[in-house]
mmCIF entry with sequence, helices, sheets and N, C-alpha, C, O atoms, coordinates in Angstrom:
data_MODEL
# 
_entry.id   MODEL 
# 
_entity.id                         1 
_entity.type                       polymer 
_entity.pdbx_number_of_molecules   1 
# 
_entity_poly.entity_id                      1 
_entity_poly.type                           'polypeptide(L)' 
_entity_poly.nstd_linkage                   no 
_entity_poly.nstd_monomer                   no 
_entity_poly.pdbx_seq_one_letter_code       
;(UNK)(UNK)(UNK)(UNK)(UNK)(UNK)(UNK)(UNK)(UNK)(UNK)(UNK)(UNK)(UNK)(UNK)(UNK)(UNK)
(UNK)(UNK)(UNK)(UNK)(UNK)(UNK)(UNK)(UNK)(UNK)(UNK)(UNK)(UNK)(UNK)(UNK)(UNK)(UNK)
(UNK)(UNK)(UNK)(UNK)(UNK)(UNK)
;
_entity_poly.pdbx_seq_one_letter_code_can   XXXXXXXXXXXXXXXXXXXXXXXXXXXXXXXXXXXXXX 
_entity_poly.pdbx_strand_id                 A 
# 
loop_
_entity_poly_seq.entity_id 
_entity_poly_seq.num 
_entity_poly_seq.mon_id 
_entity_poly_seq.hetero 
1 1  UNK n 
1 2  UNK n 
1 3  UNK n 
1 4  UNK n 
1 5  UNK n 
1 6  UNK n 
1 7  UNK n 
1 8  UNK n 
1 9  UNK n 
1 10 UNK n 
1 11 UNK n 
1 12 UNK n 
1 13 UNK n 
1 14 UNK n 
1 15 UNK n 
1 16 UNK n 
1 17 UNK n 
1 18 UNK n 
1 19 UNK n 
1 20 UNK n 
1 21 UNK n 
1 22 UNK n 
1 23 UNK n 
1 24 UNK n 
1 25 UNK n 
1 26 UNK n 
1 27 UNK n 
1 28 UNK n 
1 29 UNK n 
1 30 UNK n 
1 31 UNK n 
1 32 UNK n 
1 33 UNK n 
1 34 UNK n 
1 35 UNK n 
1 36 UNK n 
1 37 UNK n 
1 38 UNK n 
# 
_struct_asym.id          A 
_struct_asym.entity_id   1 
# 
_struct_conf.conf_type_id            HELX_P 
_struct_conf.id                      HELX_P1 
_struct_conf.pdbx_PDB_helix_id       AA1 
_struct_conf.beg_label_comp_id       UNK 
_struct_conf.beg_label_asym_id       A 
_struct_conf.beg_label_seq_id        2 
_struct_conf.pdbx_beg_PDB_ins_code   ? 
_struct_conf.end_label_comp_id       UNK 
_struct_conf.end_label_asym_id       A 
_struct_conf.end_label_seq_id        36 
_struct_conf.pdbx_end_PDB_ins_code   ? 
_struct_conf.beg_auth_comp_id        UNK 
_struct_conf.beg_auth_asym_id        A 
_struct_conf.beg_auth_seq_id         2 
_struct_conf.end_auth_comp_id        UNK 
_struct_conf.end_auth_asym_id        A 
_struct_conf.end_auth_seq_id         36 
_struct_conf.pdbx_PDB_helix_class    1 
_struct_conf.details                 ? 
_struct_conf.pdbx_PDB_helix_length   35 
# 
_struct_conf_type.id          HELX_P 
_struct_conf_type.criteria    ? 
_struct_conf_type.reference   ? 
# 
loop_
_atom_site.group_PDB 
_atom_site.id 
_atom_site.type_symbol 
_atom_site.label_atom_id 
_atom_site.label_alt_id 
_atom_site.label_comp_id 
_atom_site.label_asym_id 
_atom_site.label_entity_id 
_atom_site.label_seq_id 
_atom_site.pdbx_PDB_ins_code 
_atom_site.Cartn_x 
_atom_site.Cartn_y 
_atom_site.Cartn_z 
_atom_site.occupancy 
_atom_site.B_iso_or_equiv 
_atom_site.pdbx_formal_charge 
_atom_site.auth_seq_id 
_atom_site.auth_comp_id 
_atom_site.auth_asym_id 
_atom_site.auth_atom_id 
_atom_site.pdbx_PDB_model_num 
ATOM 1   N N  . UNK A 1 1  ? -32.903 -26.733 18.327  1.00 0.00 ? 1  UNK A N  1 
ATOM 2   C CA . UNK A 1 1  ? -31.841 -25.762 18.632  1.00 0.00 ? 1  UNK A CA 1 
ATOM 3   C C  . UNK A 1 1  ? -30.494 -26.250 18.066  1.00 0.00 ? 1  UNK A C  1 
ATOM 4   O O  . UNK A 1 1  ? -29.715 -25.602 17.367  1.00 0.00 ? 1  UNK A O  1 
ATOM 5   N N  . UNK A 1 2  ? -30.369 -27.554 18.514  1.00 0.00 ? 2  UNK A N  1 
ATOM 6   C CA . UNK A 1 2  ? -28.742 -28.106 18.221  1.00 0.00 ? 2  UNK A CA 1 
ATOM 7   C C  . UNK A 1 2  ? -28.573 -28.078 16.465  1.00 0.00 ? 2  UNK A C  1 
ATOM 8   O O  . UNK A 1 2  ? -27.537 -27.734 15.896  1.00 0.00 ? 2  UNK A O  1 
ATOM 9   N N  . UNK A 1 3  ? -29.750 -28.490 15.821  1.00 0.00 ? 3  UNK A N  1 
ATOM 10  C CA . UNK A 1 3  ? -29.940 -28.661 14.253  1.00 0.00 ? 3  UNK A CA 1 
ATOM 11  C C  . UNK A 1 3  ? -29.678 -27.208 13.269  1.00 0.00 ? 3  UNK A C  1 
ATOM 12  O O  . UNK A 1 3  ? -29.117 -27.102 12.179  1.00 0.00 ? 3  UNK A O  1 
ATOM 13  N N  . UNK A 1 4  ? -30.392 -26.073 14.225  1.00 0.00 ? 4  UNK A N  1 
ATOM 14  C CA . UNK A 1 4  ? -30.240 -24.726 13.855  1.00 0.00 ? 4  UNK A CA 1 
ATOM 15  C C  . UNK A 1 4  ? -28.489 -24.204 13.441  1.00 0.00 ? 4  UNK A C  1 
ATOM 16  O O  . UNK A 1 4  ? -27.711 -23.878 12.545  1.00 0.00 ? 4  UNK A O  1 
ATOM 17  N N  . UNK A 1 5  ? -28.652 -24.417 14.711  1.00 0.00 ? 5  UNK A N  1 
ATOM 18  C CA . UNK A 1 5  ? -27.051 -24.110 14.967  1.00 0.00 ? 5  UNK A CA 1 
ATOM 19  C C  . UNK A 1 5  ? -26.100 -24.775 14.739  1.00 0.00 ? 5  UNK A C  1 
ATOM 20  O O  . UNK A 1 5  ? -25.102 -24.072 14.897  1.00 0.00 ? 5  UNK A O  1 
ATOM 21  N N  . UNK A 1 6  ? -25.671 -26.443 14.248  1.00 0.00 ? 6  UNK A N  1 
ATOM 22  C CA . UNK A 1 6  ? -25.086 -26.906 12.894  1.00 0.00 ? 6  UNK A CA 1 
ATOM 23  C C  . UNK A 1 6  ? -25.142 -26.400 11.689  1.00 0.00 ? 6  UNK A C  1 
ATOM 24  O O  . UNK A 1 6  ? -24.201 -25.949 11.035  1.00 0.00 ? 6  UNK A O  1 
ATOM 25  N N  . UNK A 1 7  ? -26.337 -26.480 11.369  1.00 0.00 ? 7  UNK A N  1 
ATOM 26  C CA . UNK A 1 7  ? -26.550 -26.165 10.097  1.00 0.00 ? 7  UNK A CA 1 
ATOM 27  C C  . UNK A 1 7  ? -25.794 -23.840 9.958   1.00 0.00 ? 7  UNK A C  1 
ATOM 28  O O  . UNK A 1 7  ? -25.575 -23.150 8.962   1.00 0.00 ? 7  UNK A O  1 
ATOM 29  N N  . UNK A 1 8  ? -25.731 -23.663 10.771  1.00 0.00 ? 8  UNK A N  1 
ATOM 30  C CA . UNK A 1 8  ? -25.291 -22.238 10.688  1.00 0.00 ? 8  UNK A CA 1 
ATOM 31  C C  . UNK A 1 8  ? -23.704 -22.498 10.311  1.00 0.00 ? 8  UNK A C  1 
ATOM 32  O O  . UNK A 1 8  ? -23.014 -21.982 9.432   1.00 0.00 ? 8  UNK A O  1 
ATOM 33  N N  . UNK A 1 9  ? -23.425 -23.375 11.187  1.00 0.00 ? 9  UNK A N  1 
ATOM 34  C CA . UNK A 1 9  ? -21.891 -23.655 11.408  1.00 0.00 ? 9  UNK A CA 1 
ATOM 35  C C  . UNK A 1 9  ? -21.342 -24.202 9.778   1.00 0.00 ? 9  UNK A C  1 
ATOM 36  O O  . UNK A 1 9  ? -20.357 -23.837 9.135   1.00 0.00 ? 9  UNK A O  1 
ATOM 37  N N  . UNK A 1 10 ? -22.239 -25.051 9.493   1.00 0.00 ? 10 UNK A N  1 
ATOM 38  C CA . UNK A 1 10 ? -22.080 -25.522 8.188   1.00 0.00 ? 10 UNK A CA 1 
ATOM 39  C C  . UNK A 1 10 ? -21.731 -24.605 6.816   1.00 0.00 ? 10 UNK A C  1 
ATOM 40  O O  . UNK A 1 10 ? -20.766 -24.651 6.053   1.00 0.00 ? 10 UNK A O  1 
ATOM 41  N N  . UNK A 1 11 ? -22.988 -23.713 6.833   1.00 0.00 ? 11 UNK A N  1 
ATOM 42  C CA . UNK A 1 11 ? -23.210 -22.494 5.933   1.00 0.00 ? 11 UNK A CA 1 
ATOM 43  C C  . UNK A 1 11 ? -22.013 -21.494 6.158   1.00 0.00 ? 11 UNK A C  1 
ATOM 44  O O  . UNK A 1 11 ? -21.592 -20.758 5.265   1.00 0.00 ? 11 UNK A O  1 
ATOM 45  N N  . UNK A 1 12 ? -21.576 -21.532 7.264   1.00 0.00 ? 12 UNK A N  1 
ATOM 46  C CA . UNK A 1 12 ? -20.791 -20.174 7.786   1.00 0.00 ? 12 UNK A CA 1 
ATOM 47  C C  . UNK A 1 12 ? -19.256 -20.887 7.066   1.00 0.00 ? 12 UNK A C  1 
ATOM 48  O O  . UNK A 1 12 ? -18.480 -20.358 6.270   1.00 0.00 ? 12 UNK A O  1 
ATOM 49  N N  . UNK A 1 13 ? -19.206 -22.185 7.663   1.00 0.00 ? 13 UNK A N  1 
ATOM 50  C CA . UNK A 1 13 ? -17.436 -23.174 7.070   1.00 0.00 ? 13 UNK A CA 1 
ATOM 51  C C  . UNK A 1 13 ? -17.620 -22.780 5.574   1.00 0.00 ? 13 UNK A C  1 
ATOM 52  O O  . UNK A 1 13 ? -16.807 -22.112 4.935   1.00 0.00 ? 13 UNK A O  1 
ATOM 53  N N  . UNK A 1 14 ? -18.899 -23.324 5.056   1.00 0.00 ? 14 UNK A N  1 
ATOM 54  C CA . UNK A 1 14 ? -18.825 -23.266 3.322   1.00 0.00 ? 14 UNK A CA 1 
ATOM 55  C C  . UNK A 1 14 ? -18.926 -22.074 2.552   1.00 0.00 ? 14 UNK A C  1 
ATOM 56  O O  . UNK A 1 14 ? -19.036 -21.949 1.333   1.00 0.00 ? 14 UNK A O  1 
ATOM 57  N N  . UNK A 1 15 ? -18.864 -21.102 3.573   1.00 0.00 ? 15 UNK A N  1 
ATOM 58  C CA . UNK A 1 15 ? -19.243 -19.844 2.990   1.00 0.00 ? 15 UNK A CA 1 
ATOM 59  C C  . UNK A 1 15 ? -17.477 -19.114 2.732   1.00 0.00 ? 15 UNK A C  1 
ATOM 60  O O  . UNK A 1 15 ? -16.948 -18.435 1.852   1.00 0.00 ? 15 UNK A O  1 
ATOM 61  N N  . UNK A 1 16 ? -16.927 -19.869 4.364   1.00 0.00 ? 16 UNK A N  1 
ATOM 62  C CA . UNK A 1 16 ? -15.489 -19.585 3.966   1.00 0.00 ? 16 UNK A CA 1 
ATOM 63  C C  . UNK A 1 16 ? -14.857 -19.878 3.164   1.00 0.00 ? 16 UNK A C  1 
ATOM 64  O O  . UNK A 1 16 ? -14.188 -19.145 2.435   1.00 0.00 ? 16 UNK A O  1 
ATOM 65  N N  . UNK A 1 17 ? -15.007 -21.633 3.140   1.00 0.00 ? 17 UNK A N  1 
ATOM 66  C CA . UNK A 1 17 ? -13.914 -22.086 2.381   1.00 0.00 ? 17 UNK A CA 1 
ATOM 67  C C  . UNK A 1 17 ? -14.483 -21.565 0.512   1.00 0.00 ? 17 UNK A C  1 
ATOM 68  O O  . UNK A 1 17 ? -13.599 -21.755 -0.323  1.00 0.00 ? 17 UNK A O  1 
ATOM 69  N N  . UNK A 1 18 ? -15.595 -21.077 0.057   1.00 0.00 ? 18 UNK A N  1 
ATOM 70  C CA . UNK A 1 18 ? -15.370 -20.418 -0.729  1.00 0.00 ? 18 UNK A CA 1 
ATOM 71  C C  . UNK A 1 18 ? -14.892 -19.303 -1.875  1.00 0.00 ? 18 UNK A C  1 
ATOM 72  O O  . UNK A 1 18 ? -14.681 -19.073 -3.065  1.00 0.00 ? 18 UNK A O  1 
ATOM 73  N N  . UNK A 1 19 ? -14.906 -18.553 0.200   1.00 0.00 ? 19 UNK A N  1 
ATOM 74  C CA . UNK A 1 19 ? -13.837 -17.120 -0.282  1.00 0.00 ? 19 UNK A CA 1 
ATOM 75  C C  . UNK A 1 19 ? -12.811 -17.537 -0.326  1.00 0.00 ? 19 UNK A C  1 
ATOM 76  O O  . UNK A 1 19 ? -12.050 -17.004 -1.133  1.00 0.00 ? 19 UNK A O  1 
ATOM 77  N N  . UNK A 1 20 ? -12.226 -18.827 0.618   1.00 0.00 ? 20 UNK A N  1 
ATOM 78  C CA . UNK A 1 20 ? -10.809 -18.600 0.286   1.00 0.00 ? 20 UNK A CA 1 
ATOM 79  C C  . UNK A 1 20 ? -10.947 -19.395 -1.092  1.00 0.00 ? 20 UNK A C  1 
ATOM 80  O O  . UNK A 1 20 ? -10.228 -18.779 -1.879  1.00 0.00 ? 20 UNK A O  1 
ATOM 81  N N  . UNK A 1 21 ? -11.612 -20.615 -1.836  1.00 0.00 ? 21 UNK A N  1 
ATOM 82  C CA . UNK A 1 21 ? -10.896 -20.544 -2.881  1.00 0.00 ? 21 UNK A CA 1 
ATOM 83  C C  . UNK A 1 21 ? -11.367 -19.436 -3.985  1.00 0.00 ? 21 UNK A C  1 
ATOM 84  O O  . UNK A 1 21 ? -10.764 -19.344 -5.055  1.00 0.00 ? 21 UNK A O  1 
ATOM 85  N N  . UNK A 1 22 ? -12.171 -18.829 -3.753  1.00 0.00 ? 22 UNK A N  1 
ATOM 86  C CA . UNK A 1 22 ? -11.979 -17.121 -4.664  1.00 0.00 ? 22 UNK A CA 1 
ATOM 87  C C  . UNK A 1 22 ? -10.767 -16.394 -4.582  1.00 0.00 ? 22 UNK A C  1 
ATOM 88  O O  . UNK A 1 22 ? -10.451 -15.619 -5.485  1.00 0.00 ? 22 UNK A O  1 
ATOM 89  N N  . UNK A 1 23 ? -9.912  -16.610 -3.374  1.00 0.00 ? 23 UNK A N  1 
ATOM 90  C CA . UNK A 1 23 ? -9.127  -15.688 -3.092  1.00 0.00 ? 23 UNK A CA 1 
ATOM 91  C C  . UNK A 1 23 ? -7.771  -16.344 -3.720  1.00 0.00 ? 23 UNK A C  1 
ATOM 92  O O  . UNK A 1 23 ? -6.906  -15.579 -4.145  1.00 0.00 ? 23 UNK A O  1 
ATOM 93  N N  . UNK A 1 24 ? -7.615  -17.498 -3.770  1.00 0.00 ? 24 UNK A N  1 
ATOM 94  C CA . UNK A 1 24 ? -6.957  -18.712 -4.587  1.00 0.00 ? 24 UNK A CA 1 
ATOM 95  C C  . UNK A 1 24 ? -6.621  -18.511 -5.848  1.00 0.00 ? 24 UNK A C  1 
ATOM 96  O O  . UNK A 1 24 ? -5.496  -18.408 -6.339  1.00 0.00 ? 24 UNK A O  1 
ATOM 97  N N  . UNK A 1 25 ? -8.092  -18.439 -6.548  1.00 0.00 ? 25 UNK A N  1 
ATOM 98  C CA . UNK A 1 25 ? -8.115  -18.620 -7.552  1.00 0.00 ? 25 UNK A CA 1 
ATOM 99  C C  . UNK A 1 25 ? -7.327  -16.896 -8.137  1.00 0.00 ? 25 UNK A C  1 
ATOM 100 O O  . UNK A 1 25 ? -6.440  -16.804 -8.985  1.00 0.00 ? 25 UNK A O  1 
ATOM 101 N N  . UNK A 1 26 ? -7.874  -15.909 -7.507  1.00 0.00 ? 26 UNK A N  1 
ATOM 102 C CA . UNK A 1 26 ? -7.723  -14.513 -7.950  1.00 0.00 ? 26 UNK A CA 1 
ATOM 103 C C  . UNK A 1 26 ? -5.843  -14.810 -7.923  1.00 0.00 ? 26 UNK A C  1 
ATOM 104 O O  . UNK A 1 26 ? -5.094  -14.443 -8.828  1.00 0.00 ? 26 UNK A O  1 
ATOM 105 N N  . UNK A 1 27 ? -5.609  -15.200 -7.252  1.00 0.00 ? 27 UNK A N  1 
ATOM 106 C CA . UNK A 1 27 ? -3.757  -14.885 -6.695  1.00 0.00 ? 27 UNK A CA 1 
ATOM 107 C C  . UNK A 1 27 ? -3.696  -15.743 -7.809  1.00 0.00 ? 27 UNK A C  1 
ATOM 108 O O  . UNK A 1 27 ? -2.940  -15.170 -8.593  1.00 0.00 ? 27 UNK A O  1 
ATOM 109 N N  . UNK A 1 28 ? -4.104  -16.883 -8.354  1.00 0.00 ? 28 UNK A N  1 
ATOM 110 C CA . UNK A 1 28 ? -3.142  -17.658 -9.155  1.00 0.00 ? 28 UNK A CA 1 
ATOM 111 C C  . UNK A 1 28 ? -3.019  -16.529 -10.678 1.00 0.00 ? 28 UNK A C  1 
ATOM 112 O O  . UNK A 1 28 ? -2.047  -16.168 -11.342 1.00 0.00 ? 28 UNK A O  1 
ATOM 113 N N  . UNK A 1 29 ? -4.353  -16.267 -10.771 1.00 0.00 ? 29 UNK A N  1 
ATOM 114 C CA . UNK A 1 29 ? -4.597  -15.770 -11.996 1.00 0.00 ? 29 UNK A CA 1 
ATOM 115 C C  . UNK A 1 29 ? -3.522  -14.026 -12.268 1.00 0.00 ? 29 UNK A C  1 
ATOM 116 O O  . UNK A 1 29 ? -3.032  -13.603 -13.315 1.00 0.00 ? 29 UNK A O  1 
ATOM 117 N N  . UNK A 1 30 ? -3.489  -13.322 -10.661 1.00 0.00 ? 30 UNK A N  1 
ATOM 118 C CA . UNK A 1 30 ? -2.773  -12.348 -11.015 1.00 0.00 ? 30 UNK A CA 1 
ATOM 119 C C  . UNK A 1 30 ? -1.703  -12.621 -10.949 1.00 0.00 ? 30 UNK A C  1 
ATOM 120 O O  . UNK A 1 30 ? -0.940  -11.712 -11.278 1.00 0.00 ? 30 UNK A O  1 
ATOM 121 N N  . UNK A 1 31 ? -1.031  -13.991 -10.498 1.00 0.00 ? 31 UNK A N  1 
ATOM 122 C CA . UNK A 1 31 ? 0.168   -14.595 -10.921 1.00 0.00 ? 31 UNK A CA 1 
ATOM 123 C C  . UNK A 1 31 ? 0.596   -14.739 -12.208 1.00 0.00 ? 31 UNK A C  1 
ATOM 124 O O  . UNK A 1 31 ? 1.644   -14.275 -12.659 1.00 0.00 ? 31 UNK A O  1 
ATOM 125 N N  . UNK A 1 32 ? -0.420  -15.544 -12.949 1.00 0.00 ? 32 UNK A N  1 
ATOM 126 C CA . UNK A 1 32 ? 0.180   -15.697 -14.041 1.00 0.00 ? 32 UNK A CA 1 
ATOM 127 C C  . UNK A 1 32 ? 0.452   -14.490 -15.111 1.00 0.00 ? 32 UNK A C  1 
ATOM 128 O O  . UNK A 1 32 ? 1.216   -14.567 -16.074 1.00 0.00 ? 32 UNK A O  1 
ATOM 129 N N  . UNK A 1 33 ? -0.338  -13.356 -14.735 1.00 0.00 ? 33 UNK A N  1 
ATOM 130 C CA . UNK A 1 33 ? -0.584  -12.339 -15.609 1.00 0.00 ? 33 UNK A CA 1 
ATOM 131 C C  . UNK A 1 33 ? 0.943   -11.171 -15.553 1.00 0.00 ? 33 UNK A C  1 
ATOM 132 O O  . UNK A 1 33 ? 1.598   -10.571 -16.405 1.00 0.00 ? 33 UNK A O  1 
ATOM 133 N N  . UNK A 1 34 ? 0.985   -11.294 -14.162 1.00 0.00 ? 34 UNK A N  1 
ATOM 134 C CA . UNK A 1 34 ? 2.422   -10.876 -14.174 1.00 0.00 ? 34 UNK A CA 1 
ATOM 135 C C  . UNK A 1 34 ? 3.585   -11.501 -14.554 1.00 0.00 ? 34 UNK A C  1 
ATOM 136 O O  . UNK A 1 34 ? 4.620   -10.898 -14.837 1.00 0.00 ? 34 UNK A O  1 
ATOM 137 N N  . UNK A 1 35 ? 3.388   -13.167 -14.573 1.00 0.00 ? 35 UNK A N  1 
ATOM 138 C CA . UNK A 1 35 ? 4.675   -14.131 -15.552 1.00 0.00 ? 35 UNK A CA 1 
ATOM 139 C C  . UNK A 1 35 ? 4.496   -13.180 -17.285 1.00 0.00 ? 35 UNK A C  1 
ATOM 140 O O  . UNK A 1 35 ? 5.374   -13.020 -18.134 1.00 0.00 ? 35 UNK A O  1 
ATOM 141 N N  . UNK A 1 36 ? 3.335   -12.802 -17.306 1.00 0.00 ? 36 UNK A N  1 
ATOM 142 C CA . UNK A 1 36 ? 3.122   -12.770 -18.651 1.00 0.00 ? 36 UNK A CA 1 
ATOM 143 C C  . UNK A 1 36 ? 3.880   -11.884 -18.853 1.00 0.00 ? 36 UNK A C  1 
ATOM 144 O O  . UNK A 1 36 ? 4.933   -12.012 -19.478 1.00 0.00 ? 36 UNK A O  1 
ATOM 145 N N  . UNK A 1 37 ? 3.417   -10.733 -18.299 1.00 0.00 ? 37 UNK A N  1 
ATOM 146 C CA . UNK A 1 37 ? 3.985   -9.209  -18.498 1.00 0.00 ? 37 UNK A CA 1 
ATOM 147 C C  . UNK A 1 37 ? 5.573   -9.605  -18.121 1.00 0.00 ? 37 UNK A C  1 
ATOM 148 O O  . UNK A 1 37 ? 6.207   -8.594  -18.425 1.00 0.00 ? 37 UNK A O  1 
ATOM 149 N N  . UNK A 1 38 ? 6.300   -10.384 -17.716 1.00 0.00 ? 38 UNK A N  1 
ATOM 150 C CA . UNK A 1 38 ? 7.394   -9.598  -17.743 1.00 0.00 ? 38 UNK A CA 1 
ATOM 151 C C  . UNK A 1 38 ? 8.309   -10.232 -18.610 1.00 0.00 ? 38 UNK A C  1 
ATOM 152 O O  . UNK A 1 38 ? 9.410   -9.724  -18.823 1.00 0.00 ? 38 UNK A O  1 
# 
């Protein structure tokens, strides 16, 4: 039971901290695109 439910906790943290650096990465990139444009 206890192993199940780490391992969820685990998957669920790494699942976040992925989106956020997707979400990271997206902001830097529409950052720079607007340095570009202006």
């Amino acid at each position: 039971m206890d192993k199940t439910t780490n391992a969820r906790k685990e998957s669920a943290s790494s699942l976040f901290t992925q989106a956020g650096l997707t979400q990271i990465t997206k902001n830097t990139y529409e950052q720079k695109q607007i340095e570009k444009s202006l």
